[in-house]
Structures are given as structure tokens and as C-alpha cells.
C-alpha positions as CSV (number, residue, x, y, z in Angstrom):
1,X,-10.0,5.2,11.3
2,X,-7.4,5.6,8.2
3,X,-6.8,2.7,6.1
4,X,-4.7,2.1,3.0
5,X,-5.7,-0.7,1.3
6,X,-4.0,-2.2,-1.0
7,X,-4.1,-2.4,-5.0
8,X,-4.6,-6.5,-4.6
9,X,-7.1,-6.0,-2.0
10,X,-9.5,-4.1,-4.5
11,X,-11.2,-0.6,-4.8
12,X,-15.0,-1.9,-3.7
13,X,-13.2,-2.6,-0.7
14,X,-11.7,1.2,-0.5
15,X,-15.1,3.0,-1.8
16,X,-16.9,0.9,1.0
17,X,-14.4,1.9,3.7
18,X,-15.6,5.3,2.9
19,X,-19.0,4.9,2.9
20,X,-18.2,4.0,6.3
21,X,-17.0,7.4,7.0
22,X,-13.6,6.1,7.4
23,X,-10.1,8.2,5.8
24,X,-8.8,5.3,2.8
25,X,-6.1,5.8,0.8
26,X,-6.4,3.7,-1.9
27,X,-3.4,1.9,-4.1
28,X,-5.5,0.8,-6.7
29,X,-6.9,4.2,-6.9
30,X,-4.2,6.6,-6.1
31,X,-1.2,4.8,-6.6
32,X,-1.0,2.0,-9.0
33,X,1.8,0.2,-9.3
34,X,3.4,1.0,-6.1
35,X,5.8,-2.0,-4.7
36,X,5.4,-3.7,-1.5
37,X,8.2,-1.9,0.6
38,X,6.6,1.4,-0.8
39,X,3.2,0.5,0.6
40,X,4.2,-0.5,3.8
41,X,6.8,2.6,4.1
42,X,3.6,4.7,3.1
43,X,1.4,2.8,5.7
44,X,3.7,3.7,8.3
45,X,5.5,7.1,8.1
46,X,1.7,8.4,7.2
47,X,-0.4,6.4,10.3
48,X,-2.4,3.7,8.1
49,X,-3.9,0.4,9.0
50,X,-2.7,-1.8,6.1
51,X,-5.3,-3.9,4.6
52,X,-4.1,-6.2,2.4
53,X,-4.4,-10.2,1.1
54,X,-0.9,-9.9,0.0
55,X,1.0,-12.3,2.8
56,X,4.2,-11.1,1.7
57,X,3.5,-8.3,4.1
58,X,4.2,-10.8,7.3
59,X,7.3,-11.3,5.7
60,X,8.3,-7.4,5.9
61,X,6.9,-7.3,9.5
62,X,8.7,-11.1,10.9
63,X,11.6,-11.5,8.6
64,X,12.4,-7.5,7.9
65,X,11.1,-5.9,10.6
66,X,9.4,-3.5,9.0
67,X,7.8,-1.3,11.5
68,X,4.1,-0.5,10.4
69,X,1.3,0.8,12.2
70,X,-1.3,-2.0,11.9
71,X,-1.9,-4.7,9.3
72,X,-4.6,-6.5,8.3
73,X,-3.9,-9.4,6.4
74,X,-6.7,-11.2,4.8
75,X,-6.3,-14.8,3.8
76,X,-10.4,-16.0,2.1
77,X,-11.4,-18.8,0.3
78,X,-13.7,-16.2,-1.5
79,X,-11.7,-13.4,-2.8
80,X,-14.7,-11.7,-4.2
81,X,-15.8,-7.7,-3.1
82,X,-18.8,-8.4,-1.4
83,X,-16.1,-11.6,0.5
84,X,-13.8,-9.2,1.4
85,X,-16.0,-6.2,2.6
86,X,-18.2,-8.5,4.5
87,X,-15.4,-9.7,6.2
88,X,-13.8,-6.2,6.9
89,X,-17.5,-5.7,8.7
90,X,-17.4,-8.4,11.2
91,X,-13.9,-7.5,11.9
92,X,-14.6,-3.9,12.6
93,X,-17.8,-4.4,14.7
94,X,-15.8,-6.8,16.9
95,X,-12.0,-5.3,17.3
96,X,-12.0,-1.4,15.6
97,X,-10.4,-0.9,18.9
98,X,-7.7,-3.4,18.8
99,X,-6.6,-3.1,14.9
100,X,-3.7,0.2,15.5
101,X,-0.2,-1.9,15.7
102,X,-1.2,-5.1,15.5
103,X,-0.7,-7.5,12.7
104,X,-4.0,-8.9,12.4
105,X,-4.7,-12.5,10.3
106,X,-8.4,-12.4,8.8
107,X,-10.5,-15.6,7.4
108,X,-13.9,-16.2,7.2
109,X,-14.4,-17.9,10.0
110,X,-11.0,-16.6,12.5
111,X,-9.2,-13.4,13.6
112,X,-6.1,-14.4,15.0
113,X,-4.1,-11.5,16.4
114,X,0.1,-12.3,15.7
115,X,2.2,-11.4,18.0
């Protein structure tokens, strides 16, 4: 799968991603600094999943209606690496399939698919 992940959401989070033998872009890594409408303009024209814990991005996509190509917003109590990636795990073992245009809502414990 190809996932850009955004600078908030980390680099352990990219460098696992592909160790997975998934394709990551990562902000943090490759383009530092980049603004929101950037990332999601990115995201889409170039066929990413966003991952980010940024919720302005459900603004863009309600309020804007910014078109995108599959987000995956994660909201933790634990905003540590091994938090995030752990929680990236679950989420691909149970809905990989599901992920490409959806605006997905991640916790620890939920994965609430918006609509």
C-alpha cells in the first residue's frame, strides 16, 4: 500500500511502514515543513493513504471538501512510536482492504469508519 504519513505522526511510524514492505512517503523525512493543504493536495493528486494525528485534516475533508484518497486519522491517549505503530498493526491486519477512500478515525480501543 502507499502511505504518506505525516510530519506530526512521526518517522518510527514511516521507517516501520517500510519494514512492512509498504511505499511511505514521509513528511518529517522528505518534506519538513509542508502545510496541511500541501499534504493533503500531495496525498491526493499522488494516490496516498494519509496517516496522520493532525484532526484538522476532517476539517479539509467535511468542511472543505478536500478530495483525498484515504485518511487515517489517529486520535491516542498514548502518542508514543511504539502507540502509534502498534496501532497502525491492528488496523492493517483487520481492514488493509477497506483503508483506500475512506476517512478512517483510529483509537486504541475503536476504528470507526466516517462517512
Amino acid at each position: 500500500m502507499r502511505f504518506l504519513v505525516d510530519e506530526c505522526t512521526g518517522p518510527a511510524v514511516a521507517h516501520w511502514l517500510c519494514e512492512q514492505k509498504h511505499e511511505v512517503f514521509s513528511v518529517y523525512d522528505e518534506g519538513r515543513g509542508m502545510d496541511d493543504d500541501d499534504v493533503i493536495a500531495k496525498a491526493y493528486s499522488e494516490n496516498w493513504i494519509l496517516i496522520t494525528n493532525d484532526k484538522d485534516f476532517g476539517e479539509k475533508v467535511y468542511r472543505e471538501r478536500r478530495p483525498h484518497k484515504g485518511v487515517v486519522l489517529l486520535r491516542l491517549e498514548d502518542e508514543r512510536a511504539m502507540n502509534k505503530i502498534a496501532t497502525l498493526r491492528r488496523l492493517l491486519e483487520a481492514y488493509a482492504e477497506q483503508l483506500a477512500n475512506q476517512f478512517v478515525v483510529v483509537t486504541e480501543r475503536h476504528v470507526r469508519f466516517a462517512r
